[in-house]
C-alpha positions as CSV (number, residue, x, y, z in Angstrom):
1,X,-18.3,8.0,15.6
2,X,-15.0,6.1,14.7
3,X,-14.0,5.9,10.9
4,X,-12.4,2.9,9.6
5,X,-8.7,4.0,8.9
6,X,-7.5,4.6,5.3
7,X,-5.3,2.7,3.1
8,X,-2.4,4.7,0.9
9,X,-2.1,3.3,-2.2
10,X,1.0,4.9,-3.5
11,X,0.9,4.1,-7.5
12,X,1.8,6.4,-10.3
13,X,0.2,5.1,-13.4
14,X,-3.3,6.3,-13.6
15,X,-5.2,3.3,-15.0
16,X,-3.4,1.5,-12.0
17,X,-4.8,3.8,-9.7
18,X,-8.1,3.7,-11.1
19,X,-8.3,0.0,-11.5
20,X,-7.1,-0.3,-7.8
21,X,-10.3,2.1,-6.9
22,X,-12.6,0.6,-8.8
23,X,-12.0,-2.9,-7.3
24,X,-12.4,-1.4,-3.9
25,X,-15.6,0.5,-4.9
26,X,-16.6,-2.8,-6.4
27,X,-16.5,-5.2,-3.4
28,X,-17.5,-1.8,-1.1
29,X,-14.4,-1.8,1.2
30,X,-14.9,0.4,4.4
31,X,-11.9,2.0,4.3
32,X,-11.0,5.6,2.4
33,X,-8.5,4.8,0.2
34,X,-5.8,7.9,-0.1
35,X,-3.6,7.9,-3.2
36,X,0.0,8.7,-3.2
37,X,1.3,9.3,-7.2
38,X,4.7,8.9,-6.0
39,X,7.4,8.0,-4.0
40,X,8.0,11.5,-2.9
41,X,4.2,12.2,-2.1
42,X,3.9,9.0,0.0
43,X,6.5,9.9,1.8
44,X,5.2,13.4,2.5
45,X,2.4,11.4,4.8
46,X,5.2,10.3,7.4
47,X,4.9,14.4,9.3
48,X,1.5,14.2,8.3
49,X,1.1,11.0,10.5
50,X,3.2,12.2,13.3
51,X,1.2,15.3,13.9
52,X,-1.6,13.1,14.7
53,X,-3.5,12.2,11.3
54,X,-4.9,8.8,11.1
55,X,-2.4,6.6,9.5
56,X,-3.1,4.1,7.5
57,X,-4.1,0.4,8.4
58,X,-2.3,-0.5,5.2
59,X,0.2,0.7,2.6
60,X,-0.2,-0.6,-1.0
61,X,3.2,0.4,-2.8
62,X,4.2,0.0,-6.3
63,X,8.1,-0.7,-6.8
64,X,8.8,1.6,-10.2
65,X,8.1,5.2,-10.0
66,X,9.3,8.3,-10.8
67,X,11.5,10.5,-8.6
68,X,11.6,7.9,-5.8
69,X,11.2,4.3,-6.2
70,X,9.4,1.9,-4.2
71,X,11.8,0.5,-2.5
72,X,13.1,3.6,-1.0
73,X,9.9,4.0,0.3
74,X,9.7,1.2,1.5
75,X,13.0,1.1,3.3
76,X,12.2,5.0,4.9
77,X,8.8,3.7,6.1
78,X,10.4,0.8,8.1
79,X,13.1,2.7,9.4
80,X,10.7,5.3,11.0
81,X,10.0,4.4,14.5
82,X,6.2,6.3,14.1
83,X,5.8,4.4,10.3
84,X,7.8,0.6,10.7
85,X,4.5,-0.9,12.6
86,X,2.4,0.1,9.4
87,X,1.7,-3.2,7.1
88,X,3.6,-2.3,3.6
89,X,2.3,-4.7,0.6
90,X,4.2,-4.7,-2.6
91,X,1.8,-4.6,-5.3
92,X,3.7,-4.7,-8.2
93,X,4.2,-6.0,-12.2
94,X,7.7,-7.1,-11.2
95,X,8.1,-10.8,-10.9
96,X,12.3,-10.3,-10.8
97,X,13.6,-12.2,-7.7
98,X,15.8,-9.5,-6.6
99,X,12.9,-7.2,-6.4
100,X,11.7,-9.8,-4.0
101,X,14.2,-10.8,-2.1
102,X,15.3,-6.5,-1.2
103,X,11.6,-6.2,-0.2
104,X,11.8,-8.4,2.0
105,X,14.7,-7.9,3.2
106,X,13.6,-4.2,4.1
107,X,10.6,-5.5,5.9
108,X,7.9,-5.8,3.8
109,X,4.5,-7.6,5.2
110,X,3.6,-8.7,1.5
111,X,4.6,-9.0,-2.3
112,X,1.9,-9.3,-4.8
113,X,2.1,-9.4,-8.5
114,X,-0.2,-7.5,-10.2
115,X,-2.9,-9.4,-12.2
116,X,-3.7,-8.2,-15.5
117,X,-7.4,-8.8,-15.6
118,X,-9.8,-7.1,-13.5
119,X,-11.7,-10.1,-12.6
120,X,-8.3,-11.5,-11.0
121,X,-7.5,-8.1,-9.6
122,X,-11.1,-7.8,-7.6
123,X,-10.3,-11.2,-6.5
124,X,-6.9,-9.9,-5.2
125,X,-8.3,-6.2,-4.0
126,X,-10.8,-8.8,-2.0
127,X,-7.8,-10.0,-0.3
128,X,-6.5,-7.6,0.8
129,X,-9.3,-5.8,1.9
130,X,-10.1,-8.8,4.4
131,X,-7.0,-9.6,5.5
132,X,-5.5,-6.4,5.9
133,X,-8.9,-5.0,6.9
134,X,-10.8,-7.0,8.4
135,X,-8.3,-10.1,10.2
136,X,-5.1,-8.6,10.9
137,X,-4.8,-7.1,13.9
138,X,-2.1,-4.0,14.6
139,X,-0.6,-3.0,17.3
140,X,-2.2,-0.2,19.4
């Protein structure tokens, strides 16, 4: 029997985290959703991934944590050759345009600003669950 893959949210505020599960326990997405509280744990995954766990069809990465920041992530995960292929989406509160722009220019897939309300936030965990879930295809 083949399990859908998970998705890593890596987030460190708690009502973040549980806001983001709730949504996808809301609209039932497929996929196990792992949680990362930091930069530092979600990085911790890459070994984990290269001795054969599943990795994930999707990364979900806040920008400001503690200990290491988003972006560093961010940059580490694309400059992996077992981790670049991996979709990264920013899901963020920051709206600054250099926080955009350095995203993208370290390769991330997408940059979403976090909606306050959790009626706009299950429209957006909606998204991404059929885009990134459902439509978009990955390399083998």
């Amino acid at each position: 029997m083949q399990t859908n893959p998970p998705i890593l949210l890596v987030e460190d505020n708690p009502v973040d985290v549980d806001l983001t599960l709730r949504a996808f326990a809301r609209c039932k997405l497929a996929n196990p959703v792992l949680v990362a509280r930091d930069g530092e744990e979600a990085l911790a995954w890459i070994p984990r991934w290269e001795s054969g766990e599943t990795k994930p069809v999707v990364i979900l990465l806040d920008l400001n944590m503690p200990r290491v920041d988003g972006l560093t992530v961010l940059k580490a995960l694309k400059a992996h050759p077992g981790t670049k292929d991996i979709p990264v989406v920013i899901l963020t509160t920051s709206k600054e345009d250099r926080d955009i722009s350095k995203a993208y220019e370290l390769g991330v897939n997408s940059y979403i600003v976090k909606p306050v309300d959790f009626d706009n936030f299950m429209e957006v965990a909606q998204q991404i669950e059929l885009y990134w879930c459902v439509y978009n295809e990955l390399p083998k």
